[in-house]
C-alpha positions as a printed Julia matrix, in Angstrom:
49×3 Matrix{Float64}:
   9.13    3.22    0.23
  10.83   -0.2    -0.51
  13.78   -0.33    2.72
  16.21   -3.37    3.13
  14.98   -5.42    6.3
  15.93   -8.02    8.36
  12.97  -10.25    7.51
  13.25   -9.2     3.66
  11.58   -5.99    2.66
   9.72   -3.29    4.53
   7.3    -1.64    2.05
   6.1     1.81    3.97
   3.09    3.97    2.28
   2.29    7.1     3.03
  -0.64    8.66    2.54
  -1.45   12.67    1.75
  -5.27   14.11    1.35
  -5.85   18.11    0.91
  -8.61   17.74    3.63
 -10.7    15.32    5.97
 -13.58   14.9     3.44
 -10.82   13.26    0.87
  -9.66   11.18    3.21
 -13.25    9.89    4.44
 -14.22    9.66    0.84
 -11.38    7.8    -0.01
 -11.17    5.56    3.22
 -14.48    4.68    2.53
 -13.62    3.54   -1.41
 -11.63    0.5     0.12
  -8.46    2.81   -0.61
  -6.27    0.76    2.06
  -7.7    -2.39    1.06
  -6.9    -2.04   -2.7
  -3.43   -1.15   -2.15
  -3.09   -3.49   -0.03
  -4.65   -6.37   -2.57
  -1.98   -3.83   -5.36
   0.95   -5.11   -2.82
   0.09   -8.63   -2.87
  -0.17   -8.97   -6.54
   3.1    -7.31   -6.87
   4.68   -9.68   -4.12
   3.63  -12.52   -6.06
   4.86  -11.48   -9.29
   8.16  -11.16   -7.79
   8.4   -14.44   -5.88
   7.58  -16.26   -9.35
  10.4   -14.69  -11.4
């Protein structure tokens, strides 16, 4: 979610696995860290248009 904020914008993510295993499996796949690397890039993009 993308939410108006006094700063600028608050981006929220939330995050939805069937069972524990997914979410182990994922977790350890550097799932956080890539969308967190995904956010950056788009941040960027933004700031230079």
């Amino acid at each position: 979610m993308l939410e108006p904020h006094e700063q600028g914008t608050q981006y929220t993510a939330l995050v939805m696995h069937s069972n524990q295993q997914d979410r182990v499996k994922h977790e350890a796949m550097g799932f956080q860290e890539g969308w967190g690397i995904a956010l950056g890039q788009l941040v960027a993009m933004i700031k230079k248009s």
